[in-house]
C-alpha angles and dihedrals in degrees: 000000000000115000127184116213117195111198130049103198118100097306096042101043097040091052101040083056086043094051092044089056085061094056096257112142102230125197113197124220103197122178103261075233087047085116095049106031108035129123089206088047089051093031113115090216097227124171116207130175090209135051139190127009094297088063089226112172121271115266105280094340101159088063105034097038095056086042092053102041081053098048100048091045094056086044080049095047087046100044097042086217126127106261110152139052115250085198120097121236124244140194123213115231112205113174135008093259083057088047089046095051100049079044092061090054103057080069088056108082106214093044096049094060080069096057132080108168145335123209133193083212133104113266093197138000084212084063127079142210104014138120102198145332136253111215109217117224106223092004106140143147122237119205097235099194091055092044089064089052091055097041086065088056092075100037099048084158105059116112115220117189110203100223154093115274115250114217087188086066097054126100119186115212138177107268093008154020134238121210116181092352087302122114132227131176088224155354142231126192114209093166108139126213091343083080087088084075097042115114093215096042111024089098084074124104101255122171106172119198126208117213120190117208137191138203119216142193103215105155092174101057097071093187099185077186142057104244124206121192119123094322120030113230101198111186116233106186130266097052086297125134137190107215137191163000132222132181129227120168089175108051101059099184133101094240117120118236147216089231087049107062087032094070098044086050102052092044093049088052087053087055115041129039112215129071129269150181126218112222094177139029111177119167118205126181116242108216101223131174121227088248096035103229120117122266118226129174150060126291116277090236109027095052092192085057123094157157154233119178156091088094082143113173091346100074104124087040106048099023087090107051098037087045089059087042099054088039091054085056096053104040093030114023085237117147132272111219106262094229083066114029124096094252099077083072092055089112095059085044093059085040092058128075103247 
């Protein structure tokens, strides 16, 4: 079997290693600004078992975060490159309700294998305005440009064009596509937000998000732990720290903005007290799904065409899981998970005019 994978951020990548595993022969299509322009590329690769202000727990986290953390441990082992965070990761508590609210949790079974501990104590006298800290269990950070370098070193075969896909060069068969007078038995379309300009996908509820980052030099701080609060501060060696994120659900580019850094800025000042210059801003576009949850499967009409994608702010997290998922269909005809797959939108496909 021959697939061609267009995409090379977490899905496309993750799935193109995951398919390879099982023997398929993958060709990668990656955007010629994929370096420079990629959420997965900008993405701080956190890995966190709670999500919002209401600190819920992440979507199937107790599945997709042990599979991830293991995954990316045996790609480290074999790599040899530097993949995962050694810091904890630590939570800021600011006020009692705050303190009340991570207590609860530790009744609730599933959210209490994510907690190791919670302290009324400072975490920091360089951070303000907090009570106490909440240490995560299996919280972590994965370098994800490093990761993409590691992942080809499993799959030295695999072909990547550095290119943009041309819809004008593919031809749709029965049982196959052609894509540039080359077959493939099918294709998979890991495209990001830029599915929302897809033909065969665009039907589909996406609501990117764009997130703006920036990297500071701060060599008073001395963090020995990856905080989360409304902004992350994740340390980088050398006194140096990757910051964010923000959210814009207007302004759907990757360039970064005024508004953008100001507002890292102003709430970093709010939260550390120490001074500290940004070296680096860089703005990405997270591909989520009005219900945020992934989308996996082939087109309800062209049955070789498929997609991976809606991982939304949970890249580095759920890449992994729904990867081996979509590659056991494939390889396999076992089934995708119907809360994810593609099929749970056939409604707004026959809704649509295509």
């Amino acid at each position: 079997m021959k697939v061609l994978v267009v995409g090379n951020g977490f899905a496309g990548s993750s799935l193109s290693y995951f398919l390879s595993q099982r023997g398929i022969q993958v060709e990668i299509i990656s955007n010629p600004q994929f370096d420079y322009s990629s959420s997965t590329t900008i993405s701080a690769g956190i890995m966190l078992p709670f999500s919002g202000k209401r600190k819920t727990l992440s979507y199937n986290v107790s599945k997709a975060l042990p599979f991830a953390l293991d995954h990316y441990s045996k790609i480290q082992d074999h790599s040899k490159l530097t993949l995962l965070s050694d810091l904890p990761v630590r939570q800021l508590i600011t006020e009692a309700r705050d303190y009340n609210d991570w207590f609860s949790k530790t009744n609730d079974t599933e959210s209490a294998q994510f907690i190791d501990h919670i302290h009324l104590s400072e975490v920091s006298n360089k951070l303000k305005n907090h009570i106490g800290y909440l240490q995560f269990n299996h919280a972590n950070a994965v370098n994800s440009v490093e990761l993409l370098k590691a992942y080809k070193t499993f799959s030295p075969g695999n072909a990547i064009r550095y290119e943009l896909f041309d819809f004008n060069e593919l031809i749709i068969e029965q049982t196959s596509v052609t894509y540039k007078n080359q077959q493939f038995d099918q294709l998979i379309f890991c495209d990001g937000y830029r599915a929302n300009a897809n033909p065969f996908w665009s039907w589909l509820p996406f609501q990117p998000v764009k997130g703006e980052i920036i990297d500071i030099y701060a060599p008073n701080i001395q963090l020995d732990f990856i905080l989360n609060s409304l902004l992350y501060i994740i340390p980088q060696g050398a006194d140096k720290y990757k910051v964010g994120a923000t959210y814009n659900w207007k302004d759907i580019n990757e360039i970064t903005s005024q508004d953008g850094i100001q507002y890292l800025k102003f709430e970093l000042e709010k939260l550390i007290s120490i001074d500290f210059e940004v070296i680096g801003h860089f703005a990405g576009v997270r591909p989520a799904i009005q219900d945020r949850r992934p989308v996996i499967g082939f087109h309800p009409k062209f049955k070789n065409i498929g997609i991976f994608n809606g991982l939304g702010t949970k890249g580095a997290m759920l890449s992994p899981y729904y990867a081996d998922m979509l590659a056991n269909h494939i390889a396999e005809k076992k089934p995708i998970d119907f809360e994810v797959s593609v099929d749970r939108f056939t409604e707004l496909f026959q809704n649509s005019d295509q």
